[in-house]
PAZAPA-4460 file (N, C-alpha, C; in steps of 0.05 Angstrom, whole numbers, plus 32768, in hexadecimal, padded with zeros to 4 digits):
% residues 117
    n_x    n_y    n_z   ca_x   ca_y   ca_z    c_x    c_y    c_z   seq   type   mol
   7B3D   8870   7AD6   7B2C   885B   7ACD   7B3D   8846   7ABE     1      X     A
   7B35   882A   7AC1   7B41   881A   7AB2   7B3A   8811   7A93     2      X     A
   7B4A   8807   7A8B   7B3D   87FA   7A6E   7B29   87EA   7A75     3      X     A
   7B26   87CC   7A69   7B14   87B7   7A70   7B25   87A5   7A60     4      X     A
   7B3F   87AA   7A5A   7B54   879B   7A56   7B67   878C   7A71     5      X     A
   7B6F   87AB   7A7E   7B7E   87A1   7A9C   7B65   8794   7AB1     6      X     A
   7B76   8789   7ABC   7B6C   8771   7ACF   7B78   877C   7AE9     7      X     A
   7B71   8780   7B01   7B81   8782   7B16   7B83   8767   7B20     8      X     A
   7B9B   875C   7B2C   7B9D   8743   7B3C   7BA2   8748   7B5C     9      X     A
   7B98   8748   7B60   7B9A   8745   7B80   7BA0   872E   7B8E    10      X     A
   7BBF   8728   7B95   7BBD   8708   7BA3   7BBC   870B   7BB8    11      X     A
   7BA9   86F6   7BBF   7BA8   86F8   7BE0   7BC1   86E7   7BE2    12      X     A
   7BD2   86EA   7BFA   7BDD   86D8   7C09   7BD3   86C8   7C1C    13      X     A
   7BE0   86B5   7C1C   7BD0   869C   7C33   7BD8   86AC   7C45    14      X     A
   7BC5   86A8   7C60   7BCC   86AC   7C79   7BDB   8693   7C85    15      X     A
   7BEA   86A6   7C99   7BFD   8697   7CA8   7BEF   8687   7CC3    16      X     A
   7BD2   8671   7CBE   7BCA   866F   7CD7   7BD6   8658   7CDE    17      X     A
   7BD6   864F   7CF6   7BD9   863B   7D02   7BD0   8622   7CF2    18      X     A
   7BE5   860F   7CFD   7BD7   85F3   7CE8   7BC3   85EC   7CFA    19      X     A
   7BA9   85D8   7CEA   7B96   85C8   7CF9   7BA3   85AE   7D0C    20      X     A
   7B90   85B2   7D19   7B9D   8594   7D30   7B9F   857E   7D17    21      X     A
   7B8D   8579   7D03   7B90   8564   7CEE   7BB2   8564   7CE0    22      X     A
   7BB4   8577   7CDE   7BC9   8580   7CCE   7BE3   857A   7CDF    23      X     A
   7BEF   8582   7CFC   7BFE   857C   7D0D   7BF5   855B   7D0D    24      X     A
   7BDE   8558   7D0D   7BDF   853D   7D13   7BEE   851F   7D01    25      X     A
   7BED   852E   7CDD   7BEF   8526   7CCC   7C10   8526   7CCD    26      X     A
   7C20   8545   7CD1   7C3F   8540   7CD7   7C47   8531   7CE6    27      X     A
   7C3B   852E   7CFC   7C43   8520   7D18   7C3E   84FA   7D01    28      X     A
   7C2D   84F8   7CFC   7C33   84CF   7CEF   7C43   84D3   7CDA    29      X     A
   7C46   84E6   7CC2   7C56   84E9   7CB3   7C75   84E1   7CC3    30      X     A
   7C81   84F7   7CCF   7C92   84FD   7CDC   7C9C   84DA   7CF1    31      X     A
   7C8F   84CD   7CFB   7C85   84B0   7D02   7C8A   84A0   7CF6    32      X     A
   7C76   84A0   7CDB   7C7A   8487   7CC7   7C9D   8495   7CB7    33      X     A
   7CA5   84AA   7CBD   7CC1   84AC   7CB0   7CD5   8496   7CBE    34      X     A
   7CD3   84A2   7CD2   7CE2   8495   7CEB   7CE3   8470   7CE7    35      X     A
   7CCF   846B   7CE5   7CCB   844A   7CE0   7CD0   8448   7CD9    36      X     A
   7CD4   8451   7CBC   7CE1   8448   7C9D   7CFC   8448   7CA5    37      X     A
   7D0B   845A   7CA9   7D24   8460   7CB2   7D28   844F   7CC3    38      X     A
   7D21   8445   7CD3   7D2B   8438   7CE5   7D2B   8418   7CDE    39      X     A
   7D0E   840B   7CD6   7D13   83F2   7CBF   7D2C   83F8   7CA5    40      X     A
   7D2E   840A   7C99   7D40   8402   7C80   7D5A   83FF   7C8F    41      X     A
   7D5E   8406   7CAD   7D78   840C   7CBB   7D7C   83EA   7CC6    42      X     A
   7D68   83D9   7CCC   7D6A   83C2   7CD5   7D6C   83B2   7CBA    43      X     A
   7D5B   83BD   7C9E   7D61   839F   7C8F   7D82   839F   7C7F    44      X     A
   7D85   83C1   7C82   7DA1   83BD   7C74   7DC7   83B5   7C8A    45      X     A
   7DB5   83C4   7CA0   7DD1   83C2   7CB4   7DC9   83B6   7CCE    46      X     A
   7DB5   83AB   7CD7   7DAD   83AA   7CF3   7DBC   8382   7CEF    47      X     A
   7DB5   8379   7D05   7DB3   8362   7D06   7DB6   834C   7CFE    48      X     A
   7D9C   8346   7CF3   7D96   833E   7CDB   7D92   8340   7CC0    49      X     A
   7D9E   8354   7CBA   7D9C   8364   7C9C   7DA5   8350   7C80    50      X     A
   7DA1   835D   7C6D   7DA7   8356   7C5A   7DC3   8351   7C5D    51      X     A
   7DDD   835E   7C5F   7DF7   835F   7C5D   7DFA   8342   7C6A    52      X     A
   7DF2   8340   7C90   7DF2   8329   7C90   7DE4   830D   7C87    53      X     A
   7DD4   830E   7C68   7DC0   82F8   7C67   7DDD   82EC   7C53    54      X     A
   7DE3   830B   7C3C   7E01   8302   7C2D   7E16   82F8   7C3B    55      X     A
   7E20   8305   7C52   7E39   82F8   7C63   7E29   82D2   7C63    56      X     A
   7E1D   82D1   7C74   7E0F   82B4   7C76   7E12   82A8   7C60    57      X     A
   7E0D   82AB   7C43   7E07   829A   7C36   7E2D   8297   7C21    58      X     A
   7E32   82AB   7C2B   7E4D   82A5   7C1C   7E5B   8290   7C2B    59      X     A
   7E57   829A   7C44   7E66   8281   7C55   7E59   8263   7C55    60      X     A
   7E40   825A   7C4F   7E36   8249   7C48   7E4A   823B   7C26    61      X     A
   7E42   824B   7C24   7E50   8240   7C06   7E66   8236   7C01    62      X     A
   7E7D   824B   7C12   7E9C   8241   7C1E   7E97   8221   7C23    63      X     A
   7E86   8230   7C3D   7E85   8209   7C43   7E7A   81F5   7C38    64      X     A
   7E6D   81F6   7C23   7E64   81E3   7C0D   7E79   81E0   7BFB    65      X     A
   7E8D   81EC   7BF6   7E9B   81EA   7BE1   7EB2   81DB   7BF8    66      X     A
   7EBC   81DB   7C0C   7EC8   81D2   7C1C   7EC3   81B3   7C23    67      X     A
   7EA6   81AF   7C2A   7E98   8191   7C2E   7EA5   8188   7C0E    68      X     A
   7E99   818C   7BFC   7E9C   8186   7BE6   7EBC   8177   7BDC    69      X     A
   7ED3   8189   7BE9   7EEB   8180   7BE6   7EEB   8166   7BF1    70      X     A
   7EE1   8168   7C0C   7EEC   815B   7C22   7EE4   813F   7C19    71      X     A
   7ECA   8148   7C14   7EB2   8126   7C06   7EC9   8118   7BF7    72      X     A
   7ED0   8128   7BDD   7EDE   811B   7BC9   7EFA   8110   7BD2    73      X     A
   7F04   8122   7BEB   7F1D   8116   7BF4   7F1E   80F3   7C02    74      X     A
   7F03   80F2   7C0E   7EF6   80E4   7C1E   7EF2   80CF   7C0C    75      X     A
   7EE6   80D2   7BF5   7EE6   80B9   7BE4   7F00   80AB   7BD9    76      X     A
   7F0C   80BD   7BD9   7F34   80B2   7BCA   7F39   80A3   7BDF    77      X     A
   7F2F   80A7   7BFC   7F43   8099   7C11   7F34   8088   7C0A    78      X     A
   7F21   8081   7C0B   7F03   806C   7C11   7F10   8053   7C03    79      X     A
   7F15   8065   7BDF   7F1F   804F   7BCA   7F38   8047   7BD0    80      X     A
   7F4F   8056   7BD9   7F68   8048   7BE6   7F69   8037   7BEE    81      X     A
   7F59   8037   7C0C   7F55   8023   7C1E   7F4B   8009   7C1E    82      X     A
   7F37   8006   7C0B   7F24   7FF8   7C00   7F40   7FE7   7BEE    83      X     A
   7F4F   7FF7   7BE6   7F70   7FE6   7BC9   7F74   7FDC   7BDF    84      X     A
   7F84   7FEB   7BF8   7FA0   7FDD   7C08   7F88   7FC5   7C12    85      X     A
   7F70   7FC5   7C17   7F67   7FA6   7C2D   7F67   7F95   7C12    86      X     A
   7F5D   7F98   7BFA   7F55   7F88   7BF0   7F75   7F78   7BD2    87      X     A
   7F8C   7F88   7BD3   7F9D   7F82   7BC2   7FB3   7F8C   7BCC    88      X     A
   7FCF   7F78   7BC8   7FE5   7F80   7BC9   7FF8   7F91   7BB8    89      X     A
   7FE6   7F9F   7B98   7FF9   7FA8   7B8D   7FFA   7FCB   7B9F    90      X     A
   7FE0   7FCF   7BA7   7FDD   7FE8   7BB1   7FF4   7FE7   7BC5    91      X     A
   7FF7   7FD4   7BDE   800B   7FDD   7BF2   802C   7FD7   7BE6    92      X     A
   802E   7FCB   7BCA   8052   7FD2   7BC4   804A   7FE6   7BB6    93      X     A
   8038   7FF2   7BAA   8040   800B   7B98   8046   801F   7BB5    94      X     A
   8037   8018   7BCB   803D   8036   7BD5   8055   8036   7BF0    95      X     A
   805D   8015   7BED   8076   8018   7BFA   8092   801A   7BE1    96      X     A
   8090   8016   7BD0   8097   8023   7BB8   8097   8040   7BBE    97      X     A
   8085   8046   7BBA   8087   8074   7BB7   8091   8077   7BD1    98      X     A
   8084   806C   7BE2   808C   8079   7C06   80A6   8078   7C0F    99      X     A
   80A6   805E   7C16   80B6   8057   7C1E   80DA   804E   7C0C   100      X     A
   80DA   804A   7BF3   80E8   804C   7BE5   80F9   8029   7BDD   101      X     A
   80D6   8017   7BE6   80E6   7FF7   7BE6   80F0   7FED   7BC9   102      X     A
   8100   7FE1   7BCD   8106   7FCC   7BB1   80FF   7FB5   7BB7   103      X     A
   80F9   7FA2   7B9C   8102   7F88   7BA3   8116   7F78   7B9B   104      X     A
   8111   7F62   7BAE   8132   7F50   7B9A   8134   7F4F   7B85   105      X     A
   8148   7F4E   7B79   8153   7F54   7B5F   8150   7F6A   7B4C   106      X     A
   813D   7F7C   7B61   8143   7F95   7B4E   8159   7FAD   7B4D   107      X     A
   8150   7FB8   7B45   8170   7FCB   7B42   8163   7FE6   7B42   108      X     A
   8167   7FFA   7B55   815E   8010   7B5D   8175   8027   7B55   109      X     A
   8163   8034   7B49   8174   8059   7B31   8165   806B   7B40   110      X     A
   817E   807B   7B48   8174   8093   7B52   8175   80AB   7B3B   111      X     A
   816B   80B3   7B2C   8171   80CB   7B21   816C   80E8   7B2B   112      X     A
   8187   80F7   7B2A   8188   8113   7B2D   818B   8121   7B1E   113      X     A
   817B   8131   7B1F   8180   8146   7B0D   8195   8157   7B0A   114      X     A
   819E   815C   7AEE   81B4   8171   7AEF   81B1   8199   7AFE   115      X     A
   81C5   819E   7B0A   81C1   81BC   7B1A   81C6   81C7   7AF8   116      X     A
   81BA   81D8   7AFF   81BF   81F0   7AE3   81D3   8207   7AEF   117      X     A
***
């Protein structure tokens, strides 16, 4: 006889039945919607059009903005050059002066060299 202290426990175990068609049905879109996911995060990080290439794209955009940008400002120095040599003669002796290495009459042309160490 027992006390009315002890308790017997009896656990049932689950039975091992078969899943319901609901239940197969439920793995089978699970198992599905995995697959999609996997397969979108596989296109926005490495496919095609992904992210990696939205960064490649925009760095190289930028290159070339910073590139225009030189070119513009180079483009304006000639602009203003050109604009000296049509409109004044000191611009074309200064730069047959540096270029070309002209004098004029009565001047007297110094070459200085530097000493070799």
């Amino acid at each position: 006889m027992r006390s009315g202290n002890e308790a017997v426990l009896t656990a049932e175990l689950p039975s091992q039945e078969e899943p319901s068609s609901a239940e197969r049905l439920m793995k089978i879109l699970f198992g599905f919607l995995g697959f999609v996911f996997i397969v979108l995060q596989y296109k926005l990080w490495l496919g095609e059009d992904s992210v990696r290439t939205l960064n490649i794209l925009e760095a190289e955009v930028q290159a070339q903005r910073d590139l225009n940008q030189d070119l513009e400002q180079r483009n304006r120095l000639v602009e203003i050059e050109v604009l000296d040599l049509k409109n004044g003669l000191e611009a074309v002796e200064e730069r047959a002066r540096s270029e070309l290495g002209m004098i004029e009459k009565g001047e007297t042309f110094y070459l200085l060299v530097p000493q070799k160490k």
